[in-house]
C-alpha positions, 0 to 999 in steps of 0.5 A, a space after each residue: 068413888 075411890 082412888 090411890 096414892 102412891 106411897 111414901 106420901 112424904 119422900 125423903 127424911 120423915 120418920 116416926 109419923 103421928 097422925 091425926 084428924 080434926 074435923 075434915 083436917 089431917 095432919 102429920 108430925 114427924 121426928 126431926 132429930 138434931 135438926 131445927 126448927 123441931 119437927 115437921 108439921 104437914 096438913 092435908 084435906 084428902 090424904 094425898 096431897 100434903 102441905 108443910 106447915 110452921 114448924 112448932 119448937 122455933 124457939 132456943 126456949 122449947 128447944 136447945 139442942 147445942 151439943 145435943 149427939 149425932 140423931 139426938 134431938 126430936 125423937 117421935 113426936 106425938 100430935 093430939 086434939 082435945 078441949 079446943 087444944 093441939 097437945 105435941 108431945 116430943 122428946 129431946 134425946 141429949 145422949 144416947 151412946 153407952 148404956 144410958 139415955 138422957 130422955 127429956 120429954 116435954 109438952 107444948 099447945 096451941 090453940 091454932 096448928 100454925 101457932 103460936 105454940 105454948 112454951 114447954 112443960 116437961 113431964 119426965 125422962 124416964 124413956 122416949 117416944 112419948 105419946 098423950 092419951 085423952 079419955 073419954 072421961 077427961 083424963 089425960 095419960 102419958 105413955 112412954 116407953 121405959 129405958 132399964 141401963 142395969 146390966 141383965 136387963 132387957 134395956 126396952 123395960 115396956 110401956 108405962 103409963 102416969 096420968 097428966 094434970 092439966 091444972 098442975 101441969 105436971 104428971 101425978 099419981 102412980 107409974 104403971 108397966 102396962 106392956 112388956 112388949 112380945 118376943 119381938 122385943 125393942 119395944 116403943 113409940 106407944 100409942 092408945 085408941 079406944 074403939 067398941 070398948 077395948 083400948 088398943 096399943 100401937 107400938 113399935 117393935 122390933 127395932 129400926 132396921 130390916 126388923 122393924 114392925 107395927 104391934 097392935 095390942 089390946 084390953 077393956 082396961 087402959 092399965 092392961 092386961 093387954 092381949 097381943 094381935 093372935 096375927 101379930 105383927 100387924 105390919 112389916 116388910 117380909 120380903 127382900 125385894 119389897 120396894 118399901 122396907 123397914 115398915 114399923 112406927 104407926 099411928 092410926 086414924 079415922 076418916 070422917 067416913 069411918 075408914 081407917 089408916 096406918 101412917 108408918 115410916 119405911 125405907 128406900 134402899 139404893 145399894 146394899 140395904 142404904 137407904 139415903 133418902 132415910 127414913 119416909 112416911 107412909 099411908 096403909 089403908 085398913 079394915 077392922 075383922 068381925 073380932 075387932 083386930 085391925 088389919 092392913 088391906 093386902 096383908 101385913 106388908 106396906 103396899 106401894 098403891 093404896 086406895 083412899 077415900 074421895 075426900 075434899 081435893 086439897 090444893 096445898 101451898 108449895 113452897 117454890 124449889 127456887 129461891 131466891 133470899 128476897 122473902 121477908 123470912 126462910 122458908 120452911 123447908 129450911 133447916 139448921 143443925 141444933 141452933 135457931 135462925 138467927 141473925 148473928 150467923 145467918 141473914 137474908 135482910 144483911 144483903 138484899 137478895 143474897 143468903 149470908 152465913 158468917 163462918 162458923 165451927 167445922 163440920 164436926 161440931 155439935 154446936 154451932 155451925 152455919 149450915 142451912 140445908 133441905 131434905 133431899 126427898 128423890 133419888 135424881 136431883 140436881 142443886 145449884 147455888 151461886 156464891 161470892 166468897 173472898 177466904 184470906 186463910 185456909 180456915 175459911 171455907 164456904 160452899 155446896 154440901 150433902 150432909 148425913 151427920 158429922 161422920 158422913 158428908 161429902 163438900 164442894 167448898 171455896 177456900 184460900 190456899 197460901 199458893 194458889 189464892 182462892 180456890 176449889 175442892 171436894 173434902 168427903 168424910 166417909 165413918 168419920 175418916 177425912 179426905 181431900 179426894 180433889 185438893 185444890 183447883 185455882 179460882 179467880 180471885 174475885 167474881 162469884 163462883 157456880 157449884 152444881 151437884 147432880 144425883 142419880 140414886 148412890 151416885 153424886 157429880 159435881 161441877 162449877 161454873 165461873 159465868 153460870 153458863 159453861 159448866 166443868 166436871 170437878 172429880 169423879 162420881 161420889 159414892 153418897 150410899 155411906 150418907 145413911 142410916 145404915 153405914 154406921 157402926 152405932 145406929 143412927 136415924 136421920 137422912 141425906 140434906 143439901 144445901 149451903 154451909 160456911 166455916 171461918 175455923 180462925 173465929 173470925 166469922 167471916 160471911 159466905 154470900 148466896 144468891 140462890 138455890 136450885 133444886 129440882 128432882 127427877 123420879 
Protein backbone atom coordinates (compact mmCIF):
# COMPACT_ATOMS: atom_id res chain seq x y z
CA UNK A 1 0.00 0.00 0.00
CA UNK A 2 1.35 3.33 -1.23
CA UNK A 3 0.21 6.90 -0.68
CA UNK A 4 1.39 10.60 -1.57
CA UNK A 5 2.78 13.70 0.15
CA UNK A 6 2.38 16.91 -1.29
CA UNK A 7 5.49 18.76 -1.65
CA UNK A 8 7.61 20.96 -0.45
CA UNK A 9 7.57 18.62 2.76
CA UNK A 10 9.53 21.49 4.65
CA UNK A 11 7.77 24.89 3.64
CA UNK A 12 9.28 27.79 4.15
CA UNK A 13 13.19 28.56 4.39
CA UNK A 14 14.95 25.06 4.16
CA UNK A 15 17.66 25.16 1.62
CA UNK A 16 20.24 22.89 0.54
CA UNK A 17 18.48 19.52 2.06
CA UNK A 18 20.99 16.50 2.92
CA UNK A 19 19.36 13.51 3.29
CA UNK A 20 20.03 10.18 5.28
CA UNK A 21 18.42 7.13 6.79
CA UNK A 22 19.73 4.98 9.83
CA UNK A 23 17.89 2.26 10.48
CA UNK A 24 14.21 2.98 10.10
CA UNK A 25 15.23 6.78 10.58
CA UNK A 26 15.37 9.52 8.46
CA UNK A 27 16.74 12.77 8.85
CA UNK A 28 17.29 16.02 7.11
CA UNK A 29 19.93 18.79 7.19
CA UNK A 30 19.29 22.10 5.86
CA UNK A 31 21.44 25.38 5.33
CA UNK A 32 20.63 28.16 7.77
CA UNK A 33 23.02 31.00 6.79
CA UNK A 34 23.57 33.93 9.15
CA UNK A 35 21.09 32.58 11.33
CA UNK A 36 21.75 30.75 14.88
CA UNK A 37 21.55 27.99 16.21
CA UNK A 38 23.46 26.29 12.73
CA UNK A 39 21.44 24.32 10.57
CA UNK A 40 18.14 22.84 10.95
CA UNK A 41 17.86 19.25 11.81
CA UNK A 42 14.37 17.34 10.92
CA UNK A 43 13.46 13.30 11.66
CA UNK A 44 11.05 11.26 10.22
CA UNK A 45 9.76 7.66 10.51
CA UNK A 46 7.49 7.63 7.04
CA UNK A 47 8.97 10.40 4.77
CA UNK A 48 5.74 12.63 5.42
CA UNK A 49 5.37 13.97 8.52
CA UNK A 50 8.90 15.81 9.96
CA UNK A 51 9.58 16.54 13.34
CA UNK A 52 12.36 19.49 14.36
CA UNK A 53 15.02 18.52 16.30
CA UNK A 54 18.09 20.37 18.37
CA UNK A 55 19.86 22.28 16.61
CA UNK A 56 23.68 20.70 16.39
CA UNK A 57 26.17 24.17 16.39
CA UNK A 58 24.41 26.07 19.55
CA UNK A 59 27.71 26.72 20.72
CA UNK A 60 29.87 30.46 19.77
CA UNK A 61 32.59 27.75 19.73
CA UNK A 62 31.29 25.35 16.71
CA UNK A 63 30.09 28.75 15.30
CA UNK A 64 31.03 32.31 15.37
CA UNK A 65 29.12 34.21 12.98
CA UNK A 66 29.81 37.95 14.58
CA UNK A 67 30.32 40.02 11.48
CA UNK A 68 29.88 37.13 9.11
CA UNK A 69 27.97 39.00 5.41
CA UNK A 70 24.16 38.97 4.46
CA UNK A 71 23.56 34.90 3.33
CA UNK A 72 26.93 34.11 4.88
CA UNK A 73 27.26 31.62 7.45
CA UNK A 74 25.94 27.68 7.29
CA UNK A 75 25.96 26.86 3.72
CA UNK A 76 24.97 23.22 2.65
CA UNK A 77 25.61 21.15 5.34
CA UNK A 78 26.11 17.32 4.77
CA UNK A 79 24.79 14.57 7.46
CA UNK A 80 26.47 10.92 7.34
CA UNK A 81 26.37 7.76 9.65
CA UNK A 82 29.37 5.44 10.13
CA UNK A 83 31.27 3.56 12.99
CA UNK A 84 28.18 4.28 15.28
CA UNK A 85 28.77 8.20 14.57
CA UNK A 86 26.68 11.09 12.75
CA UNK A 87 29.35 12.80 10.95
CA UNK A 88 27.93 16.89 9.98
CA UNK A 89 30.00 18.62 7.85
CA UNK A 90 28.88 22.43 7.16
CA UNK A 91 30.77 25.58 6.08
CA UNK A 92 31.07 28.68 7.59
CA UNK A 93 31.18 31.44 4.66
CA UNK A 94 32.90 34.65 6.20
CA UNK A 95 32.93 36.79 2.67
CA UNK A 96 31.39 36.24 -0.39
CA UNK A 97 31.39 39.49 -2.48
CA UNK A 98 34.27 40.58 -4.84
CA UNK A 99 36.20 37.64 -6.43
CA UNK A 100 37.17 35.90 -3.26
CA UNK A 101 35.23 33.38 -0.84
CA UNK A 102 36.57 32.80 2.61
CA UNK A 103 35.16 29.30 2.95
CA UNK A 104 35.85 27.68 6.32
CA UNK A 105 34.49 23.93 6.54
CA UNK A 106 34.62 22.29 9.26
CA UNK A 107 33.50 18.54 10.85
CA UNK A 108 31.23 17.89 14.36
CA UNK A 109 29.73 14.24 15.66
CA UNK A 110 27.66 12.59 18.06
CA UNK A 111 26.90 9.66 18.87
CA UNK A 112 23.01 10.56 19.27
CA UNK A 113 21.16 13.11 16.57
CA UNK A 114 19.98 15.28 19.34
CA UNK A 115 23.30 15.70 20.69
CA UNK A 116 25.67 16.58 22.30
CA UNK A 117 27.61 17.49 19.36
CA UNK A 118 31.34 17.29 19.33
CA UNK A 119 33.45 20.49 19.28
CA UNK A 120 34.64 21.38 15.65
CA UNK A 121 37.69 20.00 13.27
CA UNK A 122 38.24 22.17 10.42
CA UNK A 123 39.21 20.46 7.55
CA UNK A 124 40.12 23.32 4.72
CA UNK A 125 38.69 26.50 2.81
CA UNK A 126 39.46 25.88 -0.45
CA UNK A 127 35.63 25.89 -1.75
CA UNK A 128 32.23 25.35 -0.04
CA UNK A 129 29.61 22.70 0.14
CA UNK A 130 31.39 20.04 1.48
CA UNK A 131 30.22 16.75 1.84
CA UNK A 132 32.16 13.33 3.70
CA UNK A 133 32.01 10.35 1.94
CA UNK A 134 32.65 6.50 3.83
CA UNK A 135 33.66 3.80 1.96
CA UNK A 136 33.32 0.56 2.02
CA UNK A 137 36.75 0.16 2.73
CA UNK A 138 36.73 2.42 5.93
CA UNK A 139 37.99 5.51 4.42
CA UNK A 140 36.62 8.54 4.59
CA UNK A 141 36.68 11.31 1.85
CA UNK A 142 35.92 15.04 1.60
CA UNK A 143 34.56 16.65 -1.44
CA UNK A 144 34.22 19.97 -1.98
CA UNK A 145 33.97 22.20 -4.45
CA UNK A 146 36.89 24.13 -5.79
CA UNK A 147 36.63 28.13 -5.64
CA UNK A 148 39.46 29.65 -8.55
CA UNK A 149 39.39 33.98 -7.98
CA UNK A 150 42.06 34.27 -11.16
CA UNK A 151 40.77 36.21 -13.64
CA UNK A 152 40.12 34.15 -16.70
CA UNK A 153 39.18 31.40 -14.97
CA UNK A 154 36.13 29.84 -14.75
CA UNK A 155 35.43 30.66 -10.51
CA UNK A 156 33.31 27.13 -10.10
CA UNK A 157 37.10 25.11 -10.64
CA UNK A 158 35.23 21.20 -10.27
CA UNK A 159 34.73 18.78 -7.24
CA UNK A 160 37.94 17.67 -5.55
CA UNK A 161 38.41 15.21 -3.34
CA UNK A 162 41.36 14.47 0.01
CA UNK A 163 40.87 11.75 2.01
CA UNK A 164 39.96 12.20 5.92
CA UNK A 165 42.04 10.56 9.04
CA UNK A 166 40.05 10.10 11.65
CA UNK A 167 42.99 9.15 14.11
CA UNK A 168 44.90 12.52 12.75
CA UNK A 169 41.63 14.46 12.59
CA UNK A 170 42.58 16.25 9.89
CA UNK A 171 42.90 15.90 5.78
CA UNK A 172 45.88 13.97 4.45
CA UNK A 173 47.51 12.91 1.10
CA UNK A 174 46.69 14.43 -2.19
CA UNK A 175 43.94 16.91 -3.60
CA UNK A 176 42.37 15.51 -6.50
CA UNK A 177 40.02 17.46 -9.38
CA UNK A 178 37.52 14.49 -10.03
CA UNK A 179 34.67 16.58 -11.82
CA UNK A 180 34.86 19.73 -13.78
CA UNK A 181 31.14 19.83 -14.06
CA UNK A 182 29.06 20.03 -17.63
CA UNK A 183 28.12 22.92 -20.00
CA UNK A 184 25.76 23.73 -17.40
CA UNK A 185 28.37 25.18 -15.24
CA UNK A 186 28.40 26.47 -11.55
CA UNK A 187 29.24 23.45 -10.57
CA UNK A 188 28.69 22.24 -6.21
CA UNK A 189 26.98 20.86 -3.42
CA UNK A 190 28.92 17.25 -4.40
CA UNK A 191 27.79 14.14 -3.01
CA UNK A 192 29.07 10.47 -3.48
CA UNK A 193 27.01 6.95 -3.63
CA UNK A 194 28.34 3.83 -4.37
CA UNK A 195 25.73 1.43 -6.16
CA UNK A 196 26.50 -2.21 -8.43
CA UNK A 197 29.99 -1.03 -8.73
CA UNK A 198 29.83 2.66 -9.95
CA UNK A 199 30.42 5.70 -7.77
CA UNK A 200 27.89 8.33 -8.52
CA UNK A 201 28.30 12.16 -8.24
CA UNK A 202 25.39 14.26 -7.20
CA UNK A 203 25.93 17.71 -7.91
CA UNK A 204 24.47 20.95 -8.29
CA UNK A 205 24.54 23.08 -11.49
CA UNK A 206 23.61 25.59 -13.04
CA UNK A 207 23.24 27.97 -10.49
CA UNK A 208 20.50 28.96 -7.80
CA UNK A 209 18.05 30.57 -9.63
CA UNK A 210 15.41 29.86 -12.51
CA UNK A 211 18.66 27.45 -13.90
CA UNK A 212 19.00 25.50 -11.41
CA UNK A 213 19.42 21.59 -11.74
CA UNK A 214 20.45 18.25 -10.13
CA UNK A 215 23.80 16.44 -12.37
CA UNK A 216 24.23 12.83 -11.55
CA UNK A 217 27.49 11.49 -12.70
CA UNK A 218 29.29 8.40 -12.54
CA UNK A 219 32.62 6.09 -12.46
CA UNK A 220 33.73 2.33 -11.37
CA UNK A 221 36.58 4.64 -9.72
CA UNK A 222 35.76 7.46 -6.59
CA UNK A 223 38.98 9.40 -8.38
CA UNK A 224 36.69 9.64 -11.85
CA UNK A 225 36.77 9.62 -14.87
CA UNK A 226 33.31 10.47 -14.12
CA UNK A 227 30.73 9.64 -17.30
CA UNK A 228 27.70 12.50 -17.26
CA UNK A 229 23.80 11.14 -17.28
CA UNK A 230 23.52 10.78 -21.31
CA UNK A 231 20.00 12.65 -19.86
CA UNK A 232 21.68 14.91 -17.97
CA UNK A 233 20.07 16.86 -16.29
CA UNK A 234 18.36 14.56 -14.02
CA UNK A 235 16.28 17.19 -12.31
CA UNK A 236 15.04 21.01 -13.13
CA UNK A 237 11.87 23.08 -13.39
CA UNK A 238 11.39 23.60 -17.21
CA UNK A 239 8.66 25.22 -17.45
CA UNK A 240 7.47 28.72 -16.26
CA UNK A 241 4.44 27.82 -14.91
CA UNK A 242 5.39 24.75 -12.85
CA UNK A 243 4.34 25.26 -9.08
CA UNK A 244 7.60 24.41 -7.64
CA UNK A 245 10.67 26.33 -9.22
CA UNK A 246 14.31 26.63 -9.28
CA UNK A 247 14.69 22.63 -8.52
CA UNK A 248 18.51 21.64 -7.97
CA UNK A 249 20.45 20.78 -4.87
CA UNK A 250 19.82 16.99 -3.89
CA UNK A 251 20.79 14.33 -2.06
CA UNK A 252 19.68 11.01 -2.31
CA UNK A 253 18.44 7.83 -0.11
CA UNK A 254 17.46 4.37 -0.01
CA UNK A 255 14.28 3.13 1.92
CA UNK A 256 14.52 0.00 4.10
CA UNK A 257 12.58 -1.16 0.95
CA UNK A 258 15.14 -0.50 -1.67
CA UNK A 259 13.13 2.56 -3.31
CA UNK A 260 14.97 5.47 -3.84
CA UNK A 261 14.38 9.54 -3.24
CA UNK A 262 15.89 12.70 -4.30
CA UNK A 263 15.54 15.42 -1.49
CA UNK A 264 15.99 18.79 -3.29
CA UNK A 265 15.50 22.74 -2.70
CA UNK A 266 12.97 24.53 -4.81
CA UNK A 267 11.03 27.62 -4.89
CA UNK A 268 7.78 29.32 -4.61
CA UNK A 269 7.07 32.22 -6.42
CA UNK A 270 4.15 35.04 -5.55
CA UNK A 271 4.80 37.87 -7.94
CA UNK A 272 7.23 38.56 -10.66
CA UNK A 273 9.68 35.42 -10.24
CA UNK A 274 9.97 36.33 -5.78
CA UNK A 275 9.59 33.71 -3.87
CA UNK A 276 9.49 35.13 0.08
CA UNK A 277 8.93 31.76 1.66
CA UNK A 278 12.62 31.15 0.08
CA UNK A 279 14.09 28.44 -0.77
CA UNK A 280 12.20 24.93 0.53
CA UNK A 281 12.95 21.32 0.58
CA UNK A 282 11.43 18.52 -1.45
CA UNK A 283 10.93 14.76 -1.93
CA UNK A 284 11.16 12.96 -5.70
CA UNK A 285 10.58 9.60 -5.77
CA UNK A 286 12.88 7.74 -8.44
CA UNK A 287 13.81 4.36 -10.07
CA UNK A 288 16.88 3.01 -11.44
CA UNK A 289 16.69 2.30 -15.75
CA UNK A 290 18.25 -1.30 -16.53
CA UNK A 291 21.93 0.76 -17.52
CA UNK A 292 21.85 1.84 -14.07
CA UNK A 293 21.07 5.79 -14.14
CA UNK A 294 18.67 6.96 -11.92
CA UNK A 295 15.82 8.74 -12.90
CA UNK A 296 13.13 10.83 -11.25
CA UNK A 297 9.33 9.35 -11.52
CA UNK A 298 7.51 11.48 -14.16
CA UNK A 299 10.35 13.20 -15.71
CA UNK A 300 12.97 15.66 -14.67
CA UNK A 301 10.54 17.89 -13.35
CA UNK A 302 9.79 18.12 -9.53
CA UNK A 303 6.51 16.83 -8.99
CA UNK A 304 4.00 18.47 -6.60
CA UNK A 305 2.40 14.86 -5.52
CA UNK A 306 4.52 12.17 -5.21
CA UNK A 307 3.86 8.71 -3.82
CA UNK A 308 6.06 7.13 -0.83
CA UNK A 309 6.09 3.87 0.63
CA UNK A 310 3.63 2.51 3.57
CA UNK A 311 6.35 2.98 5.91
CA UNK A 312 6.00 3.00 10.19
CA UNK A 313 3.27 6.18 10.72
CA UNK A 314 5.33 8.71 12.48
CA UNK A 315 3.53 10.97 14.99
CA UNK A 316 6.36 13.89 15.39
CA UNK A 317 6.24 16.33 18.41
CA UNK A 318 4.87 20.08 17.16
CA UNK A 319 6.16 22.67 18.85
CA UNK A 320 2.78 24.82 19.59
CA UNK A 321 2.73 28.13 17.36
CA UNK A 322 1.49 29.53 20.70
CA UNK A 323 3.91 30.79 22.97
CA UNK A 324 3.75 31.94 25.74
CA UNK A 325 7.84 32.40 27.48
CA UNK A 326 6.89 30.09 30.52
CA UNK A 327 9.21 26.92 29.33
CA UNK A 328 12.55 26.39 30.83
CA UNK A 329 14.13 27.00 27.57
CA UNK A 330 13.22 28.53 23.41
CA UNK A 331 11.85 26.58 21.52
CA UNK A 332 13.64 25.30 18.48
CA UNK A 333 11.99 26.99 16.04
CA UNK A 334 13.48 30.19 17.41
CA UNK A 335 16.43 31.76 15.82
CA UNK A 336 18.70 34.65 16.35
CA UNK A 337 21.00 36.46 13.77
CA UNK A 338 24.75 35.42 14.23
CA UNK A 339 25.04 35.22 18.03
CA UNK A 340 23.82 32.40 20.80
CA UNK A 341 20.84 32.91 23.27
CA UNK A 342 22.39 34.21 25.62
CA UNK A 343 21.48 35.94 28.70
CA UNK A 344 23.21 39.35 28.34
CA UNK A 345 20.24 40.31 25.63
CA UNK A 346 17.88 37.85 25.79
CA UNK A 347 15.83 35.89 28.51
CA UNK A 348 12.73 34.12 29.27
CA UNK A 349 13.80 33.50 33.17
CA UNK A 350 14.34 37.63 33.91
CA UNK A 351 10.35 38.16 33.75
CA UNK A 352 8.56 35.34 34.25
CA UNK A 353 6.26 34.77 31.32
CA UNK A 354 7.32 37.35 29.32
CA UNK A 355 10.50 37.35 26.54
CA UNK A 356 12.97 40.40 27.49
CA UNK A 357 15.62 41.55 24.43
CA UNK A 358 17.47 44.31 25.90
CA UNK A 359 18.08 46.76 23.03
CA UNK A 360 20.62 45.98 20.73
CA UNK A 361 22.55 47.32 17.41
CA UNK A 362 20.33 48.85 14.54
CA UNK A 363 18.77 46.53 12.20
CA UNK A 364 22.05 47.07 9.71
CA UNK A 365 24.47 45.48 12.05
CA UNK A 366 26.15 42.42 11.16
CA UNK A 367 26.82 41.73 14.63
CA UNK A 368 24.89 41.79 17.45
CA UNK A 369 21.46 42.64 17.27
CA UNK A 370 18.49 41.51 19.42
CA UNK A 371 16.15 39.82 16.97
CA UNK A 372 14.52 36.42 17.80
CA UNK A 373 12.63 35.53 14.94
CA UNK A 374 10.75 32.13 12.99
CA UNK A 375 10.55 31.25 9.35
CA UNK A 376 7.65 32.17 7.87
CA UNK A 377 6.56 28.61 6.03
CA UNK A 378 2.74 30.09 4.35
CA UNK A 379 1.87 32.34 2.00
CA UNK A 380 -1.37 33.41 4.59
CA UNK A 381 -0.21 34.13 8.17
CA UNK A 382 -1.03 36.33 10.92
CA UNK A 383 1.22 37.22 13.90
CA UNK A 384 0.50 38.81 16.87
CA UNK A 385 2.53 39.85 19.89
CA UNK A 386 2.06 41.96 23.12
CA UNK A 387 4.76 44.15 24.25
CA UNK A 388 5.37 46.60 27.20
CA UNK A 389 8.01 48.79 26.48
CA UNK A 390 8.91 52.26 28.01
CA UNK A 391 11.55 54.29 25.28
CA UNK A 392 12.91 57.57 27.01
CA UNK A 393 14.84 58.50 23.58
CA UNK A 394 14.38 58.01 19.88
CA UNK A 395 17.12 55.42 19.75
CA UNK A 396 15.18 53.10 21.46
CA UNK A 397 13.07 51.04 19.68
CA UNK A 398 11.26 47.60 20.16
CA UNK A 399 8.36 45.82 18.20
CA UNK A 400 7.05 43.55 15.41
CA UNK A 401 9.12 42.72 12.39
CA UNK A 402 9.37 40.60 8.75
CA UNK A 403 12.80 40.21 8.33
CA UNK A 404 14.91 39.14 4.85
CA UNK A 405 18.32 40.68 5.68
CA UNK A 406 19.82 44.17 6.75
CA UNK A 407 18.77 45.53 3.23
CA UNK A 408 15.06 44.33 3.32
CA UNK A 409 12.55 44.37 6.10
CA UNK A 410 9.57 45.90 6.96
CA UNK A 411 9.15 47.15 11.14
CA UNK A 412 6.18 47.90 13.07
CA UNK A 413 8.03 49.33 16.16
CA UNK A 414 7.36 51.29 19.59
CA UNK A 415 9.45 54.44 20.17
CA UNK A 416 9.86 57.79 21.80
CA UNK A 417 9.29 60.98 19.84
CA UNK A 418 10.78 64.55 21.87
CA UNK A 419 6.65 65.74 20.92
CA UNK A 420 4.63 62.92 21.32
CA UNK A 421 5.95 60.70 23.87
CA UNK A 422 5.80 57.14 23.28
CA UNK A 423 4.45 56.20 20.06
CA UNK A 424 3.74 53.86 16.88
CA UNK A 425 5.25 53.44 13.24
CA UNK A 426 6.29 51.49 10.13
CA UNK A 427 9.98 51.85 8.97
CA UNK A 428 10.64 49.65 5.74
CA UNK A 429 13.80 49.19 4.03
CA UNK A 430 13.35 48.13 0.72
CA UNK A 431 17.57 47.27 -1.36
CA UNK A 432 18.81 49.14 1.59
CA UNK A 433 17.21 52.37 0.88
CA UNK A 434 15.29 53.49 4.43
CA UNK A 435 11.72 54.67 4.87
CA UNK A 436 9.34 55.95 7.33
CA UNK A 437 6.17 55.11 5.31
CA UNK A 438 3.73 55.69 8.65
CA UNK A 439 5.85 58.18 10.99
CA UNK A 440 4.62 58.34 14.04
CA UNK A 441 0.91 57.49 15.86
CA UNK A 442 0.91 58.85 19.65
CA UNK A 443 0.48 55.95 22.16
CA UNK A 444 -0.37 56.01 25.85
CA UNK A 445 2.26 56.53 27.70
CA UNK A 446 2.06 53.20 29.94
CA UNK A 447 0.31 50.00 29.21
CA UNK A 448 1.21 47.20 27.08
CA UNK A 449 0.72 47.73 23.41
CA UNK A 450 -0.77 44.71 20.68
CA UNK A 451 1.03 44.58 17.16
CA UNK A 452 -0.67 42.34 14.66
CA UNK A 453 0.84 41.58 11.25
CA UNK A 454 -1.42 39.73 8.41
CA UNK A 455 -0.28 38.07 5.21
CA UNK A 456 -1.82 37.07 2.19
CA UNK A 457 1.02 36.03 -0.23
CA UNK A 458 3.21 39.51 -1.34
CA UNK A 459 0.66 41.67 0.74
CA UNK A 460 1.65 42.47 4.70
CA UNK A 461 -1.18 44.42 7.07
CA UNK A 462 -0.44 45.86 10.20
CA UNK A 463 -2.55 46.64 13.02
CA UNK A 464 -2.17 47.36 16.83
CA UNK A 465 -4.34 47.29 19.59
CA UNK A 466 -4.15 48.94 23.22
CA UNK A 467 -6.71 46.28 24.97
CA UNK A 468 -5.90 43.31 22.69
CA UNK A 469 -9.65 43.58 21.63
CA UNK A 470 -10.56 46.42 19.43
CA UNK A 471 -7.94 46.39 16.76
CA UNK A 472 -7.09 49.53 14.23
CA UNK A 473 -5.27 49.40 10.52
CA UNK A 474 -2.06 51.26 10.82
CA UNK A 475 -0.90 52.37 6.76
CA UNK A 476 -1.75 50.66 3.82
CA UNK A 477 -0.56 47.22 2.42
CA UNK A 478 3.30 46.38 2.28
CA UNK A 479 4.46 45.01 -0.72
CA UNK A 480 6.71 41.86 1.20
CA UNK A 481 7.84 40.64 -2.52
CA UNK A 482 11.28 42.59 -2.05
CA UNK A 483 11.57 40.14 1.09
CA UNK A 484 13.48 37.50 -1.28
CA UNK A 485 16.00 35.87 -2.99
CA UNK A 486 15.28 37.38 -6.02
CA UNK A 487 15.27 41.33 -5.46
CA UNK A 488 18.81 42.00 -4.81
CA UNK A 489 21.54 43.25 -7.05
CA UNK A 490 24.12 40.66 -5.47
CA UNK A 491 22.44 36.88 -5.14
CA UNK A 492 21.51 36.05 -1.73
CA UNK A 493 20.08 32.73 -0.21
CA UNK A 494 17.87 32.84 2.79
CA UNK A 495 13.94 33.59 3.26
CA UNK A 496 11.18 36.08 5.02
CA UNK A 497 11.21 35.58 9.19
CA UNK A 498 8.76 37.00 11.70
CA UNK A 499 9.12 37.90 15.01
CA UNK A 500 10.07 40.19 17.78
CA UNK A 501 13.22 42.66 17.81
CA UNK A 502 14.45 45.62 20.31
CA UNK A 503 17.46 48.17 19.51
CA UNK A 504 18.71 50.89 22.30
CA UNK A 505 21.13 52.79 19.35
CA UNK A 506 22.40 54.99 22.90
CA UNK A 507 23.98 51.42 24.12
CA UNK A 508 22.17 51.55 26.92
CA UNK A 509 20.45 48.09 26.32
CA UNK A 510 17.26 48.89 27.50
CA UNK A 511 14.71 45.84 27.75
CA UNK A 512 11.55 45.20 25.20
CA UNK A 513 9.08 42.91 27.45
CA UNK A 514 7.14 40.15 25.30
CA UNK A 515 4.16 38.27 26.69
CA UNK A 516 3.55 36.19 23.74
CA UNK A 517 3.60 35.29 20.31
CA UNK A 518 0.85 34.07 17.77
CA UNK A 519 1.48 32.86 14.44
CA UNK A 520 -1.08 30.83 12.64
CA UNK A 521 -1.09 30.27 8.91
CA UNK A 522 -3.61 29.64 6.52
CA UNK A 523 -2.68 27.79 2.70
Amino acid sequence: MTKKIVNPVLPGFHPDPSILRVGDDYFIATSTFEWFPGVELYHSKDLEHWELLPSPLQRRSQLDMIGNIDSGGVWAPCLSYSDGLFYLIYTDMKSRTGAYKDSHNYLVTAENIEGPWSEPIYLNSSGFDPSLFHDEDGSKWLLNMLWDYRSGNHSFAGIVIQQYSPEKRRLVGPVTNVFKGTELGVTEAPHVYKRNGYYYLVTAEGGTGYEHAVTIARSPSLFGPYEVDPTNPVLTSHRTDAYLQKGGHGSLVETQQGEWYLAHLCGRPVKDGRCILGRETALQKCYWTSDDWIRVEGGSSPQTEVEIPDLEEFLPQQEENVDDFTGENLKHHWKSLRRPFTNDWVSIKEREGYLRLKGGESLNSLHRQSLLARRLDSFEAEVETCLEFSPEYFQQMAGLIFYYDTEDHVYLNVSHDEEMGRCLGIIETTAGKYEEIVRKISLPEEGPIYLKGIVNRERLQFYYSTDGEEWEKIGGEADISHLSDDNADYIRFTGTFTGMCSQDLSGAGTPADFKYFHYTTGK
